[in-house]
C-alpha positions in Angstrom: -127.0 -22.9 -50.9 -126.1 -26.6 -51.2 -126.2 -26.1 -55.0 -124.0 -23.2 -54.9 -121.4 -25.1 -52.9 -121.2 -28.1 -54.9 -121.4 -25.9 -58.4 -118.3 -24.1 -57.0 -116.4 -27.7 -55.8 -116.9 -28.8 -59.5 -116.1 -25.6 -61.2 -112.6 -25.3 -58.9 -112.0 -29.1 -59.7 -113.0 -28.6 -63.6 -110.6 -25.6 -63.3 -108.0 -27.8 -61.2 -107.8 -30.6 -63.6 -108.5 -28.8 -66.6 -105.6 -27.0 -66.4 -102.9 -29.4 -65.3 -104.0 -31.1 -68.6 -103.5 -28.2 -70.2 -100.2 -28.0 -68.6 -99.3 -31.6 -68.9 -100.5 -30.9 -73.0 -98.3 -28.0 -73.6 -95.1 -29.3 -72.3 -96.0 -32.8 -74.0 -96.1 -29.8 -77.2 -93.3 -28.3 -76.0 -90.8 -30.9 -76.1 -91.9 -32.4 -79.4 -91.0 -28.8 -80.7 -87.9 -29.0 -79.0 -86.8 -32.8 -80.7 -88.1 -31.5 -84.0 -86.1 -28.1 -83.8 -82.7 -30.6 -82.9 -83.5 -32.6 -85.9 -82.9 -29.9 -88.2 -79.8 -29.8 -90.1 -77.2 -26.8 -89.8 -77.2 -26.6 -93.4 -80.1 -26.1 -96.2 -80.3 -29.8 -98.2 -82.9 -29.2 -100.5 -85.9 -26.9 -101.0 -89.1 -26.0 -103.0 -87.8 -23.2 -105.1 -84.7 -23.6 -107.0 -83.1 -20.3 -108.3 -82.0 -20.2 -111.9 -78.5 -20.0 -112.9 -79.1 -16.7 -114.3 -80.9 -14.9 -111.1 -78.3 -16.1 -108.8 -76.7 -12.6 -108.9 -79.9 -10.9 -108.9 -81.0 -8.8 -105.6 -83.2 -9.8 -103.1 -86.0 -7.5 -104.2 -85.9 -9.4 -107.9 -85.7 -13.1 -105.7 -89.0 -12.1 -103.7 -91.2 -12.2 -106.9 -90.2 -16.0 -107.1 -91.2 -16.3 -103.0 -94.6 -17.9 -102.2 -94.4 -16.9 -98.9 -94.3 -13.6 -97.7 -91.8 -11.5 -95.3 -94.3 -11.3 -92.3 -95.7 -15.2 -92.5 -91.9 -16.1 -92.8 -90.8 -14.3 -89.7 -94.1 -15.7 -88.2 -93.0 -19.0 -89.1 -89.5 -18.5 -86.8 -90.8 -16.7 -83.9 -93.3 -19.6 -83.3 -90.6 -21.6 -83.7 -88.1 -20.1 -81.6 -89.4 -17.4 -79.2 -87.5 -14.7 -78.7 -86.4 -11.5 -80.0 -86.3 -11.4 -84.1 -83.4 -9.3 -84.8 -83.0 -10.0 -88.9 -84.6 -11.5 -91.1 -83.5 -11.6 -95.3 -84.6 -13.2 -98.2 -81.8 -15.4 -99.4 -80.1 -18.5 -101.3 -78.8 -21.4 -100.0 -77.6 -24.1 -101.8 -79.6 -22.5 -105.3 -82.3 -22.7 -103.0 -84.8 -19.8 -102.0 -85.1 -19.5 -98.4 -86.0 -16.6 -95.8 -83.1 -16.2 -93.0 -84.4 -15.3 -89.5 -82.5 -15.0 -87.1 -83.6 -14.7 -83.2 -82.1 -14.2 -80.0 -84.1 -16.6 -78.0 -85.3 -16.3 -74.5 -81.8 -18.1 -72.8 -79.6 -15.2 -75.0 -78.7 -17.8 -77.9 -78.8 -16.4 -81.4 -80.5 -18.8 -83.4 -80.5 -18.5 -87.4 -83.1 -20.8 -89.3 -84.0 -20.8 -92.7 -87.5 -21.4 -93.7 -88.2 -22.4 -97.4 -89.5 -19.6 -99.3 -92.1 -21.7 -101.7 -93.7 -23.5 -98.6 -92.5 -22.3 -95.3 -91.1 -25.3 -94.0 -88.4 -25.0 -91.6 -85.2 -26.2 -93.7 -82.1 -25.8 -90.8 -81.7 -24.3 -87.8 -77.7 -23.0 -86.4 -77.6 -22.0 -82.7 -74.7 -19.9 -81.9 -73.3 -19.3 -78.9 -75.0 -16.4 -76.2 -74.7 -12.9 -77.2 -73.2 -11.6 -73.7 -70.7 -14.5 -73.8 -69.6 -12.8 -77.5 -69.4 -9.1 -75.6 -67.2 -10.9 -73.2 -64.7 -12.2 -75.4 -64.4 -8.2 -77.0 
């Protein structure tokens, strides 16, 4: 019995400690997410894919051939990003550049827009907009 009670002291202390490390870990995570999402610029600089003069007018289902990354990974890509509800998402150019546009409504009711570069998936620039209720407000 004396086993029994110590095994279950240890196991409630592993579980204890274990997850306010986790915790502590995950917001630790959580804000380096958060200074690296504010880092981004509003605007796409540069990317991996430049689009040729001539395919500039071209429609997105000619663009995706040139895409490395796919529709789902690039949605992927945002939600991780920015949880929250994805509510478009669009292959498109910016700056000659190929990039996926996602946008999100994120948990606090901020539509976020981010565009992820379509050759490697790196998050390229992030624009938060103001909450969606405050827009139906001004209406």
């Amino acid at each position: 019995m004396k086993h029994f009670t110590r095994f279950l002291i240890v196991a409630g202390l592993i579980v204890f400690f274990g997850g306010y490390v986790f915790c502590a870990h995950a917001a630790g995570t959580s804000r380096n997410k958060t200074t690296a999402l504010n880092q981004l610029p509003q605007e796409v600089r540069k990317g991996s894919i430049k689009i040729p003069d001539a395919a500039r007018d071209e429609h997105e289902e000619n663009l995706i051939r040139l895409a490395n990354i796919p529709f789902a990974e690039a949605v992927n890509i945002a939600h991780t990003a920015v949880p929250g509800r994805v509510v478009e998402a669009k292959l498109d150019e910016e700056n000659s550049y190929l990039v996926w546009e996602v946008t999100i409504i994120e948990m606090q009711g901020h539509k976020v827009e981010l565009k992820i570069d379509a050759g490697n998936g790196k998050l390229l620039a992030m624009q938060v907009d103001e909450k969606e209720d405050d827009k139906e407000d001004d209406d």
